[in-house]
C-alpha positions in Angstrom: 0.0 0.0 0.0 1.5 3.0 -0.9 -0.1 6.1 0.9 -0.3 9.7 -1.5 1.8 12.2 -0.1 4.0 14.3 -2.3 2.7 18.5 -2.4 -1.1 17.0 -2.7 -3.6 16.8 -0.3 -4.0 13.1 1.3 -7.0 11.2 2.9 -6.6 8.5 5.0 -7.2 5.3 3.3 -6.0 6.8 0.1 -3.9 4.9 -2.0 -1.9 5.6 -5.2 -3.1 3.3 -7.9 -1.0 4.8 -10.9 0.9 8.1 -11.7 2.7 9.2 -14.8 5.4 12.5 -14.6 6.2 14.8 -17.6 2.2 15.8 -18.1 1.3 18.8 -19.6 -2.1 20.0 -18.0 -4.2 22.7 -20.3 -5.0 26.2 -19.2 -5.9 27.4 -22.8 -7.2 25.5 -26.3 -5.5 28.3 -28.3 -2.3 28.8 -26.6 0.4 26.4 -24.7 2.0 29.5 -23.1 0.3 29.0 -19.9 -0.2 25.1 -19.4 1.1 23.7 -16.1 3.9 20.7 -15.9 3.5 18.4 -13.4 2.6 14.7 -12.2 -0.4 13.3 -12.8 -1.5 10.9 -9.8 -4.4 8.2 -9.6 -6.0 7.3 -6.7 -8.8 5.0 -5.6 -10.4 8.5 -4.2 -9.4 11.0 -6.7 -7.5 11.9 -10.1 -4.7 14.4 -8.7 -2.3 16.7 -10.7 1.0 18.0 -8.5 1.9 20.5 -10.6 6.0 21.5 -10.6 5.7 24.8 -10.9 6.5 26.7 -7.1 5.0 29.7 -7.7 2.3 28.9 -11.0 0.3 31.8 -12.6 -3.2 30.3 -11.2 -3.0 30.5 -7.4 -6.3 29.7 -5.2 -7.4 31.8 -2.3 -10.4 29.0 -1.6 -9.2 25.9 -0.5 -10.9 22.1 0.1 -9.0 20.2 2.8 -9.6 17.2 1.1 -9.5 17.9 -2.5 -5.8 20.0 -3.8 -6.2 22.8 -6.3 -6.4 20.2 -9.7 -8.1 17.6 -8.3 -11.4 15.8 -9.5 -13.0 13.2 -7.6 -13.6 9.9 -9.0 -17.6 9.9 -8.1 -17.4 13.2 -10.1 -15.9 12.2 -13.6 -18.8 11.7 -15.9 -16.4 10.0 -19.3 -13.2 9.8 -20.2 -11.8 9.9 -23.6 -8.3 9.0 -24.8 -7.0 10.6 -27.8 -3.6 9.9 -30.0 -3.1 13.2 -32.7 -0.6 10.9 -35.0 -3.4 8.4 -35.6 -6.3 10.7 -35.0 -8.2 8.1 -33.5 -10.1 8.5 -29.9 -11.9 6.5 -27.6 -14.6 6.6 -24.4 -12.7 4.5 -21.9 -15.3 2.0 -20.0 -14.1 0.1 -16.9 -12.0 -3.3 -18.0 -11.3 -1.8 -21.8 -8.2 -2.2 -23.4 -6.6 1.0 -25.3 -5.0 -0.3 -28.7 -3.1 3.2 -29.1 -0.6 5.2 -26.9 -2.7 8.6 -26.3 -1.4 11.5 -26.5 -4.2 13.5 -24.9 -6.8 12.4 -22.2 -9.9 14.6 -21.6 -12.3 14.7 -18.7 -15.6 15.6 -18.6 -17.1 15.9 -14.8 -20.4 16.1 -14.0 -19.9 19.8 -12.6 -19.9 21.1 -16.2 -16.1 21.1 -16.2 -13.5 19.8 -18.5 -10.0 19.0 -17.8 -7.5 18.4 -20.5 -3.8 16.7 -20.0 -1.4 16.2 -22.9 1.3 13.8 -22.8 3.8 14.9 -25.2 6.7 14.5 -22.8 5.5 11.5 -21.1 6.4 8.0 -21.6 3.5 6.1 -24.0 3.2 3.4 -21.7 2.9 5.0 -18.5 0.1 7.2 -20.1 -1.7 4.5 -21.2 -1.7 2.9 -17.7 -2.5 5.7 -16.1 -5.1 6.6 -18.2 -6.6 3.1 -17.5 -6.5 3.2 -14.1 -8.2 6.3 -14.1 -11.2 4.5 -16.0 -11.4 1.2 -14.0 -11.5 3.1 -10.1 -13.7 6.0 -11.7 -16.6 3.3 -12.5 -16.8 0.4 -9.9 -18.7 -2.5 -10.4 -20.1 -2.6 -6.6 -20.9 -0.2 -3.9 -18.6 -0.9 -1.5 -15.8 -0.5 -3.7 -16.6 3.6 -3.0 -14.0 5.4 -1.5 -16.5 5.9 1.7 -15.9 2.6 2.7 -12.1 2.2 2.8 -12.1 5.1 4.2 -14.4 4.5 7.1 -12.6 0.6 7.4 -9.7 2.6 8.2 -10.8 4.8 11.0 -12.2 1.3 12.3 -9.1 -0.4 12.5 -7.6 2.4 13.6 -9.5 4.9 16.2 -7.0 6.7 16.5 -7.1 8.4 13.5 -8.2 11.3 12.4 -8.5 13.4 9.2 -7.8 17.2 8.9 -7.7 17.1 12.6 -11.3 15.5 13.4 -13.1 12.8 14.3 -14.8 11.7 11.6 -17.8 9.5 13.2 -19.1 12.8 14.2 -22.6 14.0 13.9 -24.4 16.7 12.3 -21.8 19.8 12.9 -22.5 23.0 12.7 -19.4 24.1 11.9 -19.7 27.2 10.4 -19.2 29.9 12.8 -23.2 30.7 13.6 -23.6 32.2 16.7 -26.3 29.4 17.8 -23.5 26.7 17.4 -26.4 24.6 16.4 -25.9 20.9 15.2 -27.9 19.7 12.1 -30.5 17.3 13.3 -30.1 14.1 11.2 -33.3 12.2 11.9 -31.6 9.2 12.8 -33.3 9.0 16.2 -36.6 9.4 17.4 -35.6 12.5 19.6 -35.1 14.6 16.2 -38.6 13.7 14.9 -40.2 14.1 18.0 -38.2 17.3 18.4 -39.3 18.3 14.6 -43.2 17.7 15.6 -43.0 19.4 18.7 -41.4 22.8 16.9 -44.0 22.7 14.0 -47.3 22.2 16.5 -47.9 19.0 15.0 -49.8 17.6 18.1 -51.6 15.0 16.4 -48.8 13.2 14.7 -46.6 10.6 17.1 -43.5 9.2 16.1 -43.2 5.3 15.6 -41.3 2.5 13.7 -42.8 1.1 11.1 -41.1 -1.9 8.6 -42.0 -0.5 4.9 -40.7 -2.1 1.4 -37.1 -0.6 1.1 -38.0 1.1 -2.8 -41.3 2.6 -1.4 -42.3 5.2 0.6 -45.8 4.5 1.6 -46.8 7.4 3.9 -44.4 10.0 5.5 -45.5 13.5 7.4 -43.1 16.4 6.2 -44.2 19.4 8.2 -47.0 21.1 10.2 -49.0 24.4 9.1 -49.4 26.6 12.4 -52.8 26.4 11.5 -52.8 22.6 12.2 -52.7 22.0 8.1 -50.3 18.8 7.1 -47.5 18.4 4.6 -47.7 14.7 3.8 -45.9 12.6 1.0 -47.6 9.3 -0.1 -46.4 6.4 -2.5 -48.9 5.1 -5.4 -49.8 1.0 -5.0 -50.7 -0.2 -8.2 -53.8 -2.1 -6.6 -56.3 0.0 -7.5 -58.8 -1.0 -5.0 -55.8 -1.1 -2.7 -55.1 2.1 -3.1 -57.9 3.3 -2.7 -58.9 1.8 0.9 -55.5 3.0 1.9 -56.0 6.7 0.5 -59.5 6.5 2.0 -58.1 5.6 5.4 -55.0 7.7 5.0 -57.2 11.3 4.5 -59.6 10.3 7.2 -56.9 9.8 9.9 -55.1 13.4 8.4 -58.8 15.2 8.8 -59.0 14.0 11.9 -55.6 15.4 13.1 -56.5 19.0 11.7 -57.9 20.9 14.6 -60.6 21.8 12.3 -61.4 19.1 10.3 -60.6 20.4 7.3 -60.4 18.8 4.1 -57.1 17.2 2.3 -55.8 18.4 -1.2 -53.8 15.4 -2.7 -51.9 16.6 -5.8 -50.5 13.9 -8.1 -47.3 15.1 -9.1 -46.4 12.6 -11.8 -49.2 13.8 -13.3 -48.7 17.9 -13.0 -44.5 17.9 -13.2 -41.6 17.1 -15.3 -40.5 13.3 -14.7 -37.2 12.4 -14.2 -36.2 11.4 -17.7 -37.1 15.0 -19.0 -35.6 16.7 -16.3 -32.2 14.2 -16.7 -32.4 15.2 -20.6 -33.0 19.3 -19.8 -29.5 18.9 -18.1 -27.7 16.7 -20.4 -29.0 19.9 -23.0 -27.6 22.2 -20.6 -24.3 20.8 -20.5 -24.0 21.0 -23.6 -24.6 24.5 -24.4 -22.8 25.1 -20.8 -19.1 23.7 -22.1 -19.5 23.9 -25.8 -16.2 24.8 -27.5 -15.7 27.1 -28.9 -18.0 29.2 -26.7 -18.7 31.7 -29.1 -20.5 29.9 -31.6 -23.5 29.7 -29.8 -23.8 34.2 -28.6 -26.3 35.0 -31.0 -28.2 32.0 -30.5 -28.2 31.6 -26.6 -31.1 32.7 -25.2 -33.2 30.5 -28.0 -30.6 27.4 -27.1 -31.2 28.2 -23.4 -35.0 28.0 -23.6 -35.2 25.0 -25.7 -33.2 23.0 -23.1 -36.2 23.0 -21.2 -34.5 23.5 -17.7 -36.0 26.9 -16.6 -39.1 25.9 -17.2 -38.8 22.6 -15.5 -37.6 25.0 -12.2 -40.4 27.2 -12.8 -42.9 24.3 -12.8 -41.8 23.6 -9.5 -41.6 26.8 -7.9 -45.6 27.4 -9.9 -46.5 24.4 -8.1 -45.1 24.7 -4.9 -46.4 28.2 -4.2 -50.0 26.8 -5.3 -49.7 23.6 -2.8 -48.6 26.9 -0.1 -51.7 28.9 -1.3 -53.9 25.7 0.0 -52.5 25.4 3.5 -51.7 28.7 4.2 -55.1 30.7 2.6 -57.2 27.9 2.4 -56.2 25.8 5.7 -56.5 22.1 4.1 -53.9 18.9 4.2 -52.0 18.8 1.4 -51.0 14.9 0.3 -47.7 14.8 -2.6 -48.4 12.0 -4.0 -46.3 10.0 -7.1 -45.7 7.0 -8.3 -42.9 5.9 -5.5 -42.8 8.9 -3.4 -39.6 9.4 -3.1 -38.3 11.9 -6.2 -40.6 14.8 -7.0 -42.0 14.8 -3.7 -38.7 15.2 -2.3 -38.1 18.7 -4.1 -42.1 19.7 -4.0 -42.2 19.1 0.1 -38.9 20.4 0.5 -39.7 24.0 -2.0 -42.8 23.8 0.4 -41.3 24.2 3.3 -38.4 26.8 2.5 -41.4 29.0 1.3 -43.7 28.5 4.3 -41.0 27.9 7.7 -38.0 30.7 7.8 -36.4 27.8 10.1 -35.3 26.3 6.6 -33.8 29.5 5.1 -31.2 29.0 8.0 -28.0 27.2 7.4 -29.0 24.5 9.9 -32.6 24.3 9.1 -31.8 23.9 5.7 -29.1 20.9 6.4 -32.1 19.5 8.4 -34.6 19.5 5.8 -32.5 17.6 3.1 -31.5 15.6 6.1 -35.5 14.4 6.7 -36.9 14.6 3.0 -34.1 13.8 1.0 -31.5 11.7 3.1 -34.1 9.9 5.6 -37.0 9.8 3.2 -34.9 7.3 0.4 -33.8 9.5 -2.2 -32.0 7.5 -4.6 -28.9 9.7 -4.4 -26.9 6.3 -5.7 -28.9 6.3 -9.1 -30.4 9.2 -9.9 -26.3 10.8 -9.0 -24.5 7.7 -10.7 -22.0 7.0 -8.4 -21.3 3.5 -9.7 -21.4 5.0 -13.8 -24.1 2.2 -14.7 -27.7 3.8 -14.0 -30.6 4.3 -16.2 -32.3 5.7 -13.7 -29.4 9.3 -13.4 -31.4 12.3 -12.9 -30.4 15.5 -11.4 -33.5 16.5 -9.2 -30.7 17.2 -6.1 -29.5 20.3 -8.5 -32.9 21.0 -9.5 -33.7 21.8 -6.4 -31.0 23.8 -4.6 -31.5 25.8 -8.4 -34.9 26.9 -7.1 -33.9 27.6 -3.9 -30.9 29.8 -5.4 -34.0 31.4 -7.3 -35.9 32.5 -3.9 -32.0 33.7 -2.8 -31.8 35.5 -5.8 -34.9 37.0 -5.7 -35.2 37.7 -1.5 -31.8 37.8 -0.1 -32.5 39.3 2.9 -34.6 36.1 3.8 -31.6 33.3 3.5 -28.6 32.8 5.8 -27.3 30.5 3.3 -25.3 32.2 0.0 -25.3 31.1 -3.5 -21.8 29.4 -2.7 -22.9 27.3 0.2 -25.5 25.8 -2.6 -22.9 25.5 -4.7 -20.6 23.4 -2.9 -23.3 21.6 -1.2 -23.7 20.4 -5.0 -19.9 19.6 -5.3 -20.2 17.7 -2.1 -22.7 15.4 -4.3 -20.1 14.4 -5.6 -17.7 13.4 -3.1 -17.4 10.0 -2.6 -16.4 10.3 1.1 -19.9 11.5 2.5 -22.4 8.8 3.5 -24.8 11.9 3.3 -25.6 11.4 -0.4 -23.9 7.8 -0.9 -26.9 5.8 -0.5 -30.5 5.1 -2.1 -31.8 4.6 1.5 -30.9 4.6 5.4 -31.7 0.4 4.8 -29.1 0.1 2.1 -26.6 2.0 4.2 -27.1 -0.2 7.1 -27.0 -3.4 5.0 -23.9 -2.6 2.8 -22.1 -1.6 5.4 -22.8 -4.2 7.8 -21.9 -6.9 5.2 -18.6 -5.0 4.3 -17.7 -4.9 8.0 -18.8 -8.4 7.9 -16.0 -8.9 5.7 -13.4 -6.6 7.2 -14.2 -8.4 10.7 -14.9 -5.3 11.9 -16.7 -5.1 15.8 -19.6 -3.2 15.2 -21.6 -3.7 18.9 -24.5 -2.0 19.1 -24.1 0.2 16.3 -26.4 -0.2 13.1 -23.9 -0.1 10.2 -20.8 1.7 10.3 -20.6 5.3 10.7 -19.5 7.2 7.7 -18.3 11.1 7.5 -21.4 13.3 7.3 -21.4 16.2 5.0 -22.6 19.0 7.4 -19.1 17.9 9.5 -18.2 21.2 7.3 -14.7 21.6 9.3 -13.6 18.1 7.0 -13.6 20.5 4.3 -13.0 23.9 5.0 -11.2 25.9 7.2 -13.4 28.1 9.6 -12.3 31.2 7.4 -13.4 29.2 4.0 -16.8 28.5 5.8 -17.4 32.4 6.3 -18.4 32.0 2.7 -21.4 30.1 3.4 -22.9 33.2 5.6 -24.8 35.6 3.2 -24.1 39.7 4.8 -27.7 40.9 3.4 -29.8 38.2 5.8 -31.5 39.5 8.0 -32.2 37.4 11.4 -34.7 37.9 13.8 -32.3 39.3 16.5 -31.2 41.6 13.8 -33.7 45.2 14.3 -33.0 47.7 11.9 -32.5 51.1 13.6 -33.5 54.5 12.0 -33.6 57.7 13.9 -33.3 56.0 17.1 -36.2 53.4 16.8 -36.2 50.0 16.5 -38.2 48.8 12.9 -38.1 45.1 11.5 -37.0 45.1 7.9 -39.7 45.4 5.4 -40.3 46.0 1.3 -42.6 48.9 0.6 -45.3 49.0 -1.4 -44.0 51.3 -3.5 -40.5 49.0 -4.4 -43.3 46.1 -5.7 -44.5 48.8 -8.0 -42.7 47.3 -11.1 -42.9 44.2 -10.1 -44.7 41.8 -13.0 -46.9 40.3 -10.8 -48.6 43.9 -9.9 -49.5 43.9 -13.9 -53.6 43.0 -14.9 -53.9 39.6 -16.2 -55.5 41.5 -19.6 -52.1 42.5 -20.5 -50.8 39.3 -22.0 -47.3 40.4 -23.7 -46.0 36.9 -23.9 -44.1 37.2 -20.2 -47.1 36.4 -18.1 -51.1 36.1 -18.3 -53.5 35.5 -16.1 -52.6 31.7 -16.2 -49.6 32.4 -14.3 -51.8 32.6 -11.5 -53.9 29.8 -11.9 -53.1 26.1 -11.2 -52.8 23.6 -14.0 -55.9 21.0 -14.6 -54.4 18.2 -12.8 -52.4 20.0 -10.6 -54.4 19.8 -7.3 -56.8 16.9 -6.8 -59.3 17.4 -3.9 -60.3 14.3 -2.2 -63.0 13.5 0.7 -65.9 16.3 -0.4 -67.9 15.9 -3.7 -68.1 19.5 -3.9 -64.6 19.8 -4.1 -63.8 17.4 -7.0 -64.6 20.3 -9.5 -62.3 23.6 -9.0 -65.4 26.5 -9.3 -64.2 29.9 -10.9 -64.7 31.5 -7.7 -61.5 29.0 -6.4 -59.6 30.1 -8.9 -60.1 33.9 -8.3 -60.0 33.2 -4.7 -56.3 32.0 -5.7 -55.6 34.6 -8.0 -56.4 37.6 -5.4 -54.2 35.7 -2.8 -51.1 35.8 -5.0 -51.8 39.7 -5.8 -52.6 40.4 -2.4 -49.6 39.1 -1.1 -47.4 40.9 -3.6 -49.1 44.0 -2.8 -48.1 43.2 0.9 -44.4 44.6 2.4 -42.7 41.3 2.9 -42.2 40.1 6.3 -38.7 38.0 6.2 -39.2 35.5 8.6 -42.9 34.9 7.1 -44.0 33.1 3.6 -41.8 33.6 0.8 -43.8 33.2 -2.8 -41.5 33.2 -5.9 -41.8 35.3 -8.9 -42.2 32.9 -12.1 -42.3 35.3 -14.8 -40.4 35.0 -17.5 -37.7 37.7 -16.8 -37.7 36.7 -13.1 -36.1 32.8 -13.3 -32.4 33.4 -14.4 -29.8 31.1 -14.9 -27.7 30.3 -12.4 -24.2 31.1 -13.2 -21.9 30.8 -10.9 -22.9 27.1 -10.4 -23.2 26.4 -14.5 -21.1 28.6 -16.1 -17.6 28.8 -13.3 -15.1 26.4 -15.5 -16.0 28.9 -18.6 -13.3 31.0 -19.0 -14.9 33.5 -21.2 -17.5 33.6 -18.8 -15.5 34.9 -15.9 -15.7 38.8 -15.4 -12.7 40.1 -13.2 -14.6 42.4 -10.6 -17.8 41.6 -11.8 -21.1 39.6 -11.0 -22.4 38.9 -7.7 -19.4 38.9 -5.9 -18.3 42.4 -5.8 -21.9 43.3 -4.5 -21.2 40.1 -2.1 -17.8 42.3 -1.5 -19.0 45.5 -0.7 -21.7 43.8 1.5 -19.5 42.2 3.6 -17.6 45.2 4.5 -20.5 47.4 4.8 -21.6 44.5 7.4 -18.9 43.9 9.3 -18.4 47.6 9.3 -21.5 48.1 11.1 -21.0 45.1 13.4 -17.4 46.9 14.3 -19.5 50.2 15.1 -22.0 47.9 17.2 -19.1 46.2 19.3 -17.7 50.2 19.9 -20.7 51.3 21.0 -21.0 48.1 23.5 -17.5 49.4 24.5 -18.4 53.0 25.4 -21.5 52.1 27.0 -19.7 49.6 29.3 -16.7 51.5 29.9 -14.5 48.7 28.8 -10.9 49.0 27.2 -10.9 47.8 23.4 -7.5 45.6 24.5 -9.9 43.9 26.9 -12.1 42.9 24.2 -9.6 41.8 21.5 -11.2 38.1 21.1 -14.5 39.7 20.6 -13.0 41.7 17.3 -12.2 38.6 15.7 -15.6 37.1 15.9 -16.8 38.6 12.3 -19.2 36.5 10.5 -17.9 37.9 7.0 -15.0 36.5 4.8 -14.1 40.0 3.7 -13.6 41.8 6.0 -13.7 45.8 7.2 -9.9 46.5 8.7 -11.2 49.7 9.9 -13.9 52.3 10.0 -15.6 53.7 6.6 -12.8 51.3 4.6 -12.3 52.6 1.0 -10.4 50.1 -0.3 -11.0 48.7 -3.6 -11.6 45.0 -4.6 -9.3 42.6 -4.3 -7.3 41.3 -7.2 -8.4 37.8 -7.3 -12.3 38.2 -7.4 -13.9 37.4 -10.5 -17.7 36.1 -11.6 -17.0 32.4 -10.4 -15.2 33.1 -7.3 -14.5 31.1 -5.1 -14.3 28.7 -8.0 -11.9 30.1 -10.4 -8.4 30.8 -9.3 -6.3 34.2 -9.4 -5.0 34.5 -13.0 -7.4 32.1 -14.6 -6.5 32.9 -18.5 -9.6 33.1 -20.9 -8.8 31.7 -24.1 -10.1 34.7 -25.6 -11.5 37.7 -24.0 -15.6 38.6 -24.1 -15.8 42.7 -23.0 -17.9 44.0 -25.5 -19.9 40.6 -26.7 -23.5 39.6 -26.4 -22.3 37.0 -23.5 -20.5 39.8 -21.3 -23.8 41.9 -21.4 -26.0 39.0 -20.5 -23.8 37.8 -17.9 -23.8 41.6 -16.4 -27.5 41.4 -16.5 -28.7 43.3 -19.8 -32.5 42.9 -20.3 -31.7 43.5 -24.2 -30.4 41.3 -26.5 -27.8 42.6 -29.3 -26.3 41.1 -31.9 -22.9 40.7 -33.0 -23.6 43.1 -35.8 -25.4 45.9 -33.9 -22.3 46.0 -31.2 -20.1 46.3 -34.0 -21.8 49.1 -35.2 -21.8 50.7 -31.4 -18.0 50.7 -31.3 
């Protein structure tokens, strides 16, 4: 066993497999100038390049503790292709397959939209070869236990001892990330967080229990509790019709029953209302592919058409459209709402979860939000083994996970004030995905963690007592990946918490949105004025999108229910919006965007130095932590205490950037750019964009121009 060491990072467990010196990785397709020399490493965790260079042009001020700068993850290479220039031939390396030529070239394609090219001009033919085979065999295992996750943990087994970056890695939920509250994420692995769960919401009716289900279904589960005693529940379809219809019978009567009013139960059948899971998994594979086409330019003119007829922002705004309509009947119309679909365990998992970030501000915070994917995505069965492709050999790969922190980035985008969380915290929560280390998002259920696992300790004779399965690394231990300054990134300066008043003129007001700044909002605009960006069917719901059950007089919706449902949306956009109240989205066309920093980061020409969210995410920050240094003097003068006796307290700041003193005028540093933290300092476009079509979409421009008509503007 031969441990990785060198200038990389190293987990425990990991092991080189094969290496090859003399590699060439590229910066830029039209220019060599800038390419990096260096070793390129294969482990049975990760594809590593140690570059040579001391001092090399790109330089990261964002670092993983467990990935280096050039690393990919195995779990997060989608295909590898092989190519030889003198025989221009190629080739899509499969586990097991033998290369007939010597390449010359090896390309990666990784499921986070990013390519990485080597060349192997200097190298030895054979060693590339092997190396590039080795990369294709541990990148696509033919079993689950052959994951990095489990090496890993057999490790820490045989020896307690150990530790990575520093902690214990059998830890819990962690909190990690610098909140004042400390909080840990409740994981729902114990009856105390459920219990816990349904005492917070009110949910008096509901009890806890154990129950012994079919591992691929999820017959009945409750999600979350309406102050007003309405239920969020998610049901499974049983293809006995009469069946299923006893059980939905009994199933609505015992939900009635627990509403303090009796009311009646809205069951909405998703898979008959929302994108499945093959058209969603086909709008991404068409976003890739306008996402990293090469060369970029090609498709300017054309993007916005290319980007519509991928289908995947109007997959997210069928969710969001949905999801506030399902809020709209607990919250205005104080019914049950069942989410039912064929398994109940993929769309329901986004629609409870869009739900509940819309309806509880609990789940806007960092730890909320870790708790909810924790109870409807981890604990509820999402397939997070197929629908992510860990293993490389699933029909069943769809990217619901990303669909749904993209709508969620949507309600950041459009009411920052109301999220802890910023766009980069979603964004490597997404990366995370894809690290194979994490039992968070490893598994297709809590059963098959507990049975693989047992059966691999089984093997490893590993004592596991009382435990159920072995205890793998959970993803919200944040600290295994970033250092508490890294994690500042995850805080977002413009939320506003509860404990947070806003003072003017000496009195204490709670942040709210005038009237007057909804003004231009689309959703203020009459129905009658149907310009092609919204109508008045953007406020009603779809035919089959909410199914009434129990009462015969509800199995027709009336006109009057859909105007009742209409004037609820307008009202509450006419309303100031109260932060740590419901949240609707806006679904208009102008109003769902694209989510660039997640889609378009390993783009060079999409990179703008200075520019996109993060300056504002800049200023922000200091403007914040400004104010929080004026709140800690005015503590001092009040209290008549020395500033040197309060030195720990001035290093408390929640912000990455940070104020060094009073009304700071500094400027923005060098290395931010559109994809930070992503991009490193000096990242080198192949070509530049100022002036283009892409730069003024990317900055925001509601106005499309040609090629032509900039020309003409210059």
């Amino acid at each position: 066993m031969v441990y990785l060491f060198h200038s990389a990072v190293s987990v425990l467990g990991e092991i080189v497999v094969n290496e090859v010196n003399f590699v060439r990785k590229c910066i830029a397709t039209d220019t060599s100038q800038y390419d990096l020399w260096g070793k390129l490493v294969c482990t049975n965790f990760k594809i590593s390049f140690i570059t040579d260079d001391p001092m090399p042009l790109q330089k990261f001020h964002y670092k993983n503790l467990l990935l280096g700068e050039h690393d990919v993850p195995l779990t997060c290479i989608e295909q590898i292709v092989t190519v030889n220039d003198t025989k221009r031939k190629q080739k899509v390396l499969g586990p097991n397959q033998k290369l007939k030529f010597n390449p010359t070239e090896l390309i990666i394609y990784c499921k986070d939209f990013r390519i990485v090219r080597f060349r192997f001009d200097e190298a030895g033919p054979e060693s590339a070869k092997k190396v590039c085979l080795a990369i294709a065999h541990y990148s696509q295992p033919t079993d689950l236990q052959l994951l990095f996750a489990f090496e890993y943990v057999g490790e820490i087994y045989h020896n307690p001892a150990k530790k990575v970056n520093g902690i214990d890695p059998g830890g819990g939920g962690g909190g990690g990330l610098g909140s004042a509250s400390g909080q840990q994420t409740p994981l729902f692995e114990t009856y105390s967080d459920w219990d816990r769960e349904i005492k917070r919401t009110g949910a008096s009716e509901w009890r806890v229990c154990s129950i012994c289900m079919p591992i691929n279904m999820v017959l009945c589960l409750w999600s979350w509790n309406h102050p007003n005693g309405s239920a969020l529940v998610r049901m499974a379809n049983i293809k006995d019709v009469l069946q299923q219809r006893r059980i939905d019978q009994r199933i609505c009567n015992a939900i009635t029953r627990s509403h303090p009013l009796r009311s009646d139960v809205y069951k909405s059948d998703l898979d008959k209302c929302l994108p499945n899971i093959q058209e969603i998994q086909a709008a991404h594979i068409k976003l890739k592919q306008l996402c990293v086409n090469e060369p970029f330019e090609e498709t300017e003119e054309k993007w916005l058409s290319s980007l519509e007829n991928t289908h995947w922002l109007e997959y997210i705004r069928s969710f969001l459209k949905h999801s506030a309509e399902l809020v709209y009947m607990m919250e205005c119309k104080h019914v049950s709402v069942i989410l039912q679909e064929e398994e109940g365990r993929d769309l329901s998992c986004l629609a409870a979860s869009l739900i509940q970030v819309m309806l509880d501000p609990y789940f806007r915070t960092i730890v909320g939000f870790q708790s909810l994917i924790q109870k409807e995505w981890v604990m509820a069965g999402y397939q997070f083994l197929d629908r992510c492709n860990h293993l490389k050999r699933s029909d069943k790969e769809s990217p619901l996970f990303l669909m749904f922190l993209d709508c969620v980035w949507q309600l950041l985008e459009q009411y920052p004030a109301a999220f802890e969380f910023s766009e980069m915290y979603l964004t490597i929560l997404y990366d995370s995905a894809r690290i194979s280390l994490f039992g968070t998002f490893l598994f297709n259920c809590p059963h098959q963690r507990v049975k693989e696992s047992t059966e691999f300790a089984i093997s490893k004779n590993i004592q596991l007592g009382d435990e159920k399965g072995l205890k793998f690394p959970c993803v919200w231990d944040w600290s295994l990946q970033f250092t508490s300054r890294d994690r500042l990134l995850f805080h977002n300066p413009l939320y506003i918490g509860k404990s947070a008043p806003c003072v003017q003129n000496g009195a204490v007001k709670t942040f709210k949105r005038s009237k007057k700044n909804y003004s231009s909002t689309l959703r203020g605009v009459p129905p009658a004025l149907k310009n092609g960006i919204i109508s008045e069917q953007e406020f009603l719901p779809r035919r089959n999108s909410l199914i009434l059950k129990l009462k015969p007089d509800f199995l027709q919706q009336t006109e009057s229910q859909s105007n009742s449902m209409e004037q609820y949306f307008r009202d509450w956009f006419a309303k100031p919006i109260d932060l740590h109240g419901i949240i609707l989205p806006h679904i208009s066309g102008t109003q769902i965007k694209l989510w660039k920093l997640c889609y378009f980061r390993w783009v060079p020409e999409a990179q703008i130095n200075h520019g996109g969210f993060i300056t504002a995410f800049h200023k922000v920050s200091l403007l914040a932590d400004e104010v929080d240094m004026l709140n800690r003097n005015l503590r001092q003068y009040k209290s008549n205490s020395s500033l040197q006796g309060n030195c720990s307290e001035l290093d408390q700041s929640r912000m990455y950037f940070r104020a060094t003193s009073l009304n700071d005028t500094s400027g923005a540093p060098d290395f931010l750019s559109s994809s930070f933290p992503f991009s490193p300092v000096g990242n080198l476009c192949r070509r530049s964009i100022l002036g283009t079509p892409l730069s003024k979409f990317l900055s925001g421009a509601k106005i499309w121009l040609s090629t032509e008509t900039l020309a003409n503007e210059d």
